[in-house]
N, C-alpha and C positions, 0 to 999 in steps of 0.2 A: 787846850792847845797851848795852850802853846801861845808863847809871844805873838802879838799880832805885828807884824812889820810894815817895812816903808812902804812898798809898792800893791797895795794890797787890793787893788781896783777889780781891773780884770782879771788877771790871776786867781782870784779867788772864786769866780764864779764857774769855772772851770774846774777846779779843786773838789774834791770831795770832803764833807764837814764828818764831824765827830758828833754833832748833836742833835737830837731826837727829838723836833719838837713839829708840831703841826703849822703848815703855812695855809691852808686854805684858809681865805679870805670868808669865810661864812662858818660862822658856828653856832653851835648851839647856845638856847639863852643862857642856860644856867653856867656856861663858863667863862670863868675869870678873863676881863681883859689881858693884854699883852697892855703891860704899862711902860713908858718911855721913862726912862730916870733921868740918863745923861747925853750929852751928845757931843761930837769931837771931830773935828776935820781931821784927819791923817794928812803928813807933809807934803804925799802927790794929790790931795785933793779927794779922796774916797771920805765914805761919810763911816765914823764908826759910830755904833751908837749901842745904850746897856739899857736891857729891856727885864722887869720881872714875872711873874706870873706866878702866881698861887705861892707856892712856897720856892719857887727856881729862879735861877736868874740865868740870862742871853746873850750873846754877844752876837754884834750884826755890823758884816761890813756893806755897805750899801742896799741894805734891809735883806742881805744874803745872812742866815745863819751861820755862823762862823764855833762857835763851842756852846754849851750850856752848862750847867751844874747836875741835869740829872743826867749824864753821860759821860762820867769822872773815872772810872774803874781804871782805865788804861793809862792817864796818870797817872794811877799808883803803883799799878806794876811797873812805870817804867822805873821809879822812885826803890818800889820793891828787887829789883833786877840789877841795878847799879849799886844800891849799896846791902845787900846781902851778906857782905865778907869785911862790911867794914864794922858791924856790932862789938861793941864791947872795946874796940881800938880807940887809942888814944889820939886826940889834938888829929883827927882825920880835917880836910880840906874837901868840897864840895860846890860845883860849880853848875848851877842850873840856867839853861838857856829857856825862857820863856816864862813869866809869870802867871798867865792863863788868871785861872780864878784859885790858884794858890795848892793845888789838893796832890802835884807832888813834893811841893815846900811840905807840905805839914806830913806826908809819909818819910819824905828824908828825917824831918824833926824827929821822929817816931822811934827810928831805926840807928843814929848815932847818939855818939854821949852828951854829957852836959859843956863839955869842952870844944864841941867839932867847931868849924869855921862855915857857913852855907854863904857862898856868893851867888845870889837872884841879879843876872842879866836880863832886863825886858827893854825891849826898842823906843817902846812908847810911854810917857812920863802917864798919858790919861789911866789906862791898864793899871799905873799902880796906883796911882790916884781915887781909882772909882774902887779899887781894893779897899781902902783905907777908908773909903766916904758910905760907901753903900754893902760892905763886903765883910763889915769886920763881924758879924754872925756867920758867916762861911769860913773865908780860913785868912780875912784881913789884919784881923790882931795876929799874926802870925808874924807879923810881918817887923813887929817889936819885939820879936823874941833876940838877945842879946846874941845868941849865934848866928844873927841873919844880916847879912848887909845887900842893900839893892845898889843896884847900879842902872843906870840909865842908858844904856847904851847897846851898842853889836855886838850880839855874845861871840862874835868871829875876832873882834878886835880883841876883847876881853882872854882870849884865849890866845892870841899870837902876841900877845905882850906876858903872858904871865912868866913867872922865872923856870924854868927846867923843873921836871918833875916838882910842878907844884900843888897840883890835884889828885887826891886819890881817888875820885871818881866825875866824870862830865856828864849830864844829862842833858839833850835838846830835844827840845820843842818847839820847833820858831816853824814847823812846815806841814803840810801836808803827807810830808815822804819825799823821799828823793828827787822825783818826778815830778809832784805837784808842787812847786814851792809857791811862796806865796811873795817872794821877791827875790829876782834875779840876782842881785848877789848872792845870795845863800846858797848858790849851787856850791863855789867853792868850799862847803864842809860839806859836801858830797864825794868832793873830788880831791886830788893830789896836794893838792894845797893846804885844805884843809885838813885832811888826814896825819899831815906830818907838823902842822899846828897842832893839833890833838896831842899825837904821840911827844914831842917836847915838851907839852905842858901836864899830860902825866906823867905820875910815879912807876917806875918799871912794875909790871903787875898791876897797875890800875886800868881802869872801867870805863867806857863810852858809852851810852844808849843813846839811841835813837827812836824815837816817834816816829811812826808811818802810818796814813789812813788804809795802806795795802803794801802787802809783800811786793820785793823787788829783788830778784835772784841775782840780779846783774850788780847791783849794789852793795850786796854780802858778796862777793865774788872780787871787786873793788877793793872791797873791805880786807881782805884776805889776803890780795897780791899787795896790802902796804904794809902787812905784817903781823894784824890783828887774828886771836883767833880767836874765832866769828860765828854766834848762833840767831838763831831766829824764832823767834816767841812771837805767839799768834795769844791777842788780847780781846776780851768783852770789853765794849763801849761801859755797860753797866753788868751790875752782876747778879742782876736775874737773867742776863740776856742768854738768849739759847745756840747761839753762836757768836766763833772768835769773831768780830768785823775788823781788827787795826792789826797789826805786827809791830815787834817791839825789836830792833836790830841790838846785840850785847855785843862787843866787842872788846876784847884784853888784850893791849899791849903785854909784849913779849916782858918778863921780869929781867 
């Protein structure tokens, strides 16, 4: 997921998670603890904390599962979906909202040249921190890749200050979906507001994706009356899975 943001208490228990991991309190002997690594107050006070197991790692806002590492696929397609048309282009600009556990940073790295620009907005300094501390066997060393710069901050902010057509592609991941968010600000990049933050801070003919745990027809519809034109991609959580479970919103500003 996607950034974990401010208000992430109750909100979040109400949200539906992206990751597949077992909470029964009883298990069998032969499986691996859930081990506690890190631990970290968020600013309203919810407890986040980074948990491993066997070969995974977890993310848990108040011992609520919030994402994991073996349930990464839909990251990539969002990474896959946004920049698909920007291969092979030059000195490309690239704006990801949400650090998560790194895996659509490291499908953008994938997909542009040796010259692109990747700006990683995450809310939360621990997120990149426990990337860098506990993470660089996943996609933490990613994070020194000379195309990448982090930024600590509201990928809302980050996007309403950038210069006119300065991105040729936006990704976010800061929510649940439209509906679920996971902090009350974040509604306005849902809404009016944000939309035409977007649209100024892309390139005519650039790219928005969005992250959803489910389809939202009223949102693509949204999408569509601010001038976007607007598909909808239905994603595996992992990719053995035998069904889409998330949606992937694309949206193109007009050229």
């Amino acid at each position: 997921m996607s950034s974990v943001t401010q208000n992430l208490a109750e909100p979040l228990l109400r949200a539906p998670v992206r990751n597949v991991e077992a909470t029964g309190s009883r298990q069998p002997l032969f499986m691996k603890p859930f081990l506690q690594l890190a631990q970290a107050c968020t600013p309203d006070g919810a407890e986040l904390t980074l948990h491993a197991h066997d070969v995974h790692f977890y993310l848990r806002v108040n011992r609520q599962p919030l994402m994991g590492t073996n349930a990464s696929e839909s990251e990539k397609i969002l990474a896959q979906l946004a920049c698909e048309g920007l291969r092979g282009k030059p000195g490309v600009r690239v704006l990801i909202g949400g650090l998560g556990f790194g895996f659509t940073l490291r499908r953008v790295l994938e997909l542009v040249g040796n010259d692109a620009h990747i700006e990683v907005a995450e809310l939360l300094p621990q997120v990149v921190a426990w990337n860098r501390e506990f993470l660089s066997a996943v996609n933490g060393l990613l994070l020194e890749d000379k195309r990448v710069q982090v930024v600590v901050e509201d990928v809302f902010q980050v996007i309403a200050r950038a210069p006119a057509g300065h991105f040729d592609a936006i990704l976010l991941d800061v929510d649940n979906g439209p509906i679920a968010m996971v902090q009350d600000g974040n509604a306005r990049l849902y809404q009016a507001q944000g939309f035409a933050a977007i649209t100024q801070a892309l390139k005519p003919g650039g790219r928005v994706t969005f992250w959803s745990a489910s389809t939202d027809h009223a949102f693509a519809k949204r999408l569509g009356k601010a001038g976007f034109k607007v598909a909808t991609v239905a994603a595996k959580a992992y990719a053995q899975a035998k069904r889409c479970a998330h949606t992937i919103f694309v949206a193109d500003r007009a050229g």
